[in-house]
C-alpha positions in Angstrom: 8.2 -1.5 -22.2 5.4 0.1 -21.0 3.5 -2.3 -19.4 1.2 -0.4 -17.9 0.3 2.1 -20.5 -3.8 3.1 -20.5 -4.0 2.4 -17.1 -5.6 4.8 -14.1 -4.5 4.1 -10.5 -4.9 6.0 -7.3 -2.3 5.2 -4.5 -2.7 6.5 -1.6 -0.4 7.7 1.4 2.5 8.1 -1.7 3.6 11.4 -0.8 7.2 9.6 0.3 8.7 6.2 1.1 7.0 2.8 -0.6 3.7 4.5 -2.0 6.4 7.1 -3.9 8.3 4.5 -5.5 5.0 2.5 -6.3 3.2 5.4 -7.9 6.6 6.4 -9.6 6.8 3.6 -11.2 4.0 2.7 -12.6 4.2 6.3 -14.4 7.7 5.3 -15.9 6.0 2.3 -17.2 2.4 4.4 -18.5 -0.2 4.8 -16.1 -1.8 8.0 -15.1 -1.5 8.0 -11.6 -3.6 10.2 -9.1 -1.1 10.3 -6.5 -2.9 11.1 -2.5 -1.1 12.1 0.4 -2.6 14.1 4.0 0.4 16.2 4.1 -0.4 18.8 0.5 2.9 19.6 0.2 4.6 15.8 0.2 1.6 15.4 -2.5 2.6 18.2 -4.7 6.3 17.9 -4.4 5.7 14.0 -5.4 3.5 14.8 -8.3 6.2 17.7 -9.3 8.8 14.8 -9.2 6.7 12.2 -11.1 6.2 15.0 -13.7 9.6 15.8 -13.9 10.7 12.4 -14.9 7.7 11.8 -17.9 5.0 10.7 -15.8 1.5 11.4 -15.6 0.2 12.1 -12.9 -2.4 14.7 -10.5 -2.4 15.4 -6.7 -5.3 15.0 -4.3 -4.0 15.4 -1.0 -6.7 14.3 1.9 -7.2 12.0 4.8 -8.1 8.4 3.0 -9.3 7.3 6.4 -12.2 9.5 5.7 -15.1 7.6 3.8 -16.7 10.5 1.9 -12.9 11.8 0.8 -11.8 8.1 -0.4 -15.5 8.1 -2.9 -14.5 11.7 -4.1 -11.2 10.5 -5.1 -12.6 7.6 -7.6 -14.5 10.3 -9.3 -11.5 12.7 -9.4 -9.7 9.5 -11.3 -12.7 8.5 -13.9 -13.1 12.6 -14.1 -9.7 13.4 -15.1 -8.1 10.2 -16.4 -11.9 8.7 -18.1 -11.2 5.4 -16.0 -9.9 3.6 -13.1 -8.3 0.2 -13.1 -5.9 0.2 -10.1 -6.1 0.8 -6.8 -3.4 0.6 -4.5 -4.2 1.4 -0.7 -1.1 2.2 0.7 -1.9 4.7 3.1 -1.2 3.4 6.6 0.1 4.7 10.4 1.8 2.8 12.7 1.5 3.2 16.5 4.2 1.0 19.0 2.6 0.7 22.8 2.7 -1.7 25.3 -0.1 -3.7 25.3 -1.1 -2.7 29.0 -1.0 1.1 28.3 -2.6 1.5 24.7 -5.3 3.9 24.3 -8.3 3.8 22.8 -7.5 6.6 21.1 -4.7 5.1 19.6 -6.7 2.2 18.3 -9.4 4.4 17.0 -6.7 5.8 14.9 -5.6 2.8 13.7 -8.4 1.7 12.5 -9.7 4.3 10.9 -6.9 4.4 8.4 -5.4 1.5 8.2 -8.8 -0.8 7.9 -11.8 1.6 7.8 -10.2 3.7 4.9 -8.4 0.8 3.1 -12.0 -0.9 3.2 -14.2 1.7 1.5 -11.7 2.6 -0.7 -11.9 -0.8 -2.2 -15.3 -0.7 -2.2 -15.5 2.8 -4.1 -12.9 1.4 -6.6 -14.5 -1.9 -7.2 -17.8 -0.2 -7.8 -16.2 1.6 -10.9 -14.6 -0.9 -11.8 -17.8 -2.7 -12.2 -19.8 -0.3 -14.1 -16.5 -0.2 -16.4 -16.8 -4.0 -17.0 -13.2 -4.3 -18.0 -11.9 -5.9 -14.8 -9.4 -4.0 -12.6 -6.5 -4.6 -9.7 -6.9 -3.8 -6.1 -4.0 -4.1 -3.9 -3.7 -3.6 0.1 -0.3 -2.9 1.8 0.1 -5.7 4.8 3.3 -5.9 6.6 5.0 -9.0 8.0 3.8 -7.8 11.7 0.6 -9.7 10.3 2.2 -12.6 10.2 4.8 -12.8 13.0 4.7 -11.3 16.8 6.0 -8.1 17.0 6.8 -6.3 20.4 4.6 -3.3 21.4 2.8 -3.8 18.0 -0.2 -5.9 18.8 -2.9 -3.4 17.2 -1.0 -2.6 14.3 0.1 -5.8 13.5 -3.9 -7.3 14.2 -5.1 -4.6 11.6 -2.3 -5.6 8.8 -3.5 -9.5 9.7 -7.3 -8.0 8.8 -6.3 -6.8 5.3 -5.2 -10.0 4.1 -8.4 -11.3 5.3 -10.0 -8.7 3.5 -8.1 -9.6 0.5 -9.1 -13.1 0.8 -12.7 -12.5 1.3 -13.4 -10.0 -1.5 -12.6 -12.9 -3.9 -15.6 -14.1 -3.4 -17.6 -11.2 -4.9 -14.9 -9.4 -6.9 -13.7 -11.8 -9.1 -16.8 -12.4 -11.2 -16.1 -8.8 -12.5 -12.4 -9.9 -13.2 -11.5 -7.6 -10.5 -8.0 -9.7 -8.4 -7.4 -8.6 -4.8 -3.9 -9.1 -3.2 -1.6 -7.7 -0.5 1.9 -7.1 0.1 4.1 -7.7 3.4 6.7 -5.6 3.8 9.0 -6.5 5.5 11.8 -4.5 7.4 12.3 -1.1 4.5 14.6 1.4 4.3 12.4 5.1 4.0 12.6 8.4 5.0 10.7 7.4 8.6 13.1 4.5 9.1 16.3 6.2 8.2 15.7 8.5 11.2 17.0 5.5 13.3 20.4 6.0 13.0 20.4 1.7 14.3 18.1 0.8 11.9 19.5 -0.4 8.5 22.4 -1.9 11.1 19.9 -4.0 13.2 17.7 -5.0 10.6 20.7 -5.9 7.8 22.2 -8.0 11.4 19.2 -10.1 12.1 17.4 -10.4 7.9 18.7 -13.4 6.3 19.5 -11.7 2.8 21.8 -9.6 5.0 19.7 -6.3 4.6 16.6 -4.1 4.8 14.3 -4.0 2.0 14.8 -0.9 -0.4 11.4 0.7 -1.1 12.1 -0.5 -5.0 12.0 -3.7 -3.9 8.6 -3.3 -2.6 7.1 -1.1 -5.5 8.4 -4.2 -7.8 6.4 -7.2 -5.9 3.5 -4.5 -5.8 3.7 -3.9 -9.7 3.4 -7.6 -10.5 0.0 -7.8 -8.1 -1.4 -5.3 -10.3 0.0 -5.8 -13.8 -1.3 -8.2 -16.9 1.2 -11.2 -15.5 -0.6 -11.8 -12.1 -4.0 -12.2 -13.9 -4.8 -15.5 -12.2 -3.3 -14.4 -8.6 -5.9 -13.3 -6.7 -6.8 -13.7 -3.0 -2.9 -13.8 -1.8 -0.7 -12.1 0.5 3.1 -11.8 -0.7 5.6 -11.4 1.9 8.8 -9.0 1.4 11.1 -9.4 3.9 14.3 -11.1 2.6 13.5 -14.3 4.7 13.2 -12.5 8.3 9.2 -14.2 8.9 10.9 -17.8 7.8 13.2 -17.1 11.1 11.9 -14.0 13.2 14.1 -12.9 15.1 13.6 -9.8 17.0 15.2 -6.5 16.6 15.2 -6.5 20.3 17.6 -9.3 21.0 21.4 -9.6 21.0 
């Protein structure tokens, strides 16, 4: 079924790992997808994939922490695609440091993506969406770190806590244009980035209580509910992902 067929999105930061599978399958189930990535050629070889499989779907590679790129996008969307209706701001970094030592620097560049970016995306999207007058779905990536105390993640973990703020906020003034706004929380998942930890799926499977990591499908599938016709009345929520680890919390760090 395609559930999602006359639908735009944008996701962003999809060249690989959870925003992939995300934009990947919300081809395979009919949206056109504008798929955004900084690195061009993770973009295009994710578009070439998508394309390869039946999906729709157009690269625009750039930095979404950047305000004046993130505006350009939407109109790229309505331009190609005549309308946009989801937005999914995925793109994120994540930065470890000991709380004594972090730089400014390092802040400065969390921010910018992770809340600065995510921010006026939804703001760009949500203006479209308004003008449209046909409602739309806005979704921001969290992570359980904004929830639960994380060693040597303090700023990232403050920033993903923000975003479900944010989420909770913009109910206020989005849903009178039948706009929802949700987030995900990720737990522990198994990508490209995480694999490089030979430990990882080891450590994480020892101390999660389903027994494992999350696979990126299982957080493109909690991600395509927040945005499809079945969560109409969710709005304002944050859904954690994590195969029970917050409801216990122990650290990775501990034997």
């Amino acid at each position: 079924m395609l559930e999602f067929k006359e639908q735009v999105a944008i996701v962003t930061g999809a060249g690989q790992g959870i925003g992939l599978e995300i934009a990947r399958q919300l081809a395979e189930q009919g949206a056109s997808v504008l798929l955004n990535d900084l690195d061009k050629e993770l973009t295009e070889k994710a578009v070439e994939l998508i394309g390869s499989e039946g999906g729709r779907c157009i690269a625009y590679s750039g930095d979404a922490a950047q305000v004046d790129f993130v505006r350009k996008m939407v109109n790229e969307a309505v331009n190609v695609f005549g309308k946009l209706t989801i937005i999914i701001a995925n793109a994120g970094i994540t930065t470890f440091g000991d709380f004594f030592d972090y730089t400014p620097e390092s802040l400065q560049q969390l921010l910018d993506l992770n809340l600065r970016g995510s921010f006026f995306l939804t703001q760009a999207a949500a203006r479209q969406m308004r003008i449209q007058g046909t409602g739309g779905r806005v979704l921001l990536m969290s992570s359980v770190t904004g929830h639960q105390a994380h060693q040597f993640l303090a700023a990232y973990g403050m920033t993903k806590a923000a975003l479900e703020m944010l989420a909770k906020s913009l109910v206020i003034e989005l849903s009178p244009y039948g706009i929802t706004i949700n987030a995900v929380a990720p737990g522990a998942t198994m990508t490209e980035r995480t694999a490089e930890d030979a430990e990882y799926e080891k450590t994480w499977g020892r101390i999660t209580p389903i027994g494992r990591p999350a696979t990126v499908r299982d957080i493109a599938h909690a991600a395509l509910f927040l945005v499809s016709p079945k969560a109409g009345h969710i709005t304002g929520q944050s859904l954690v992902v994590d195969g029970g680890w917050t409801a216990v919390s122990p650290s990775p760090y501990e034997r």
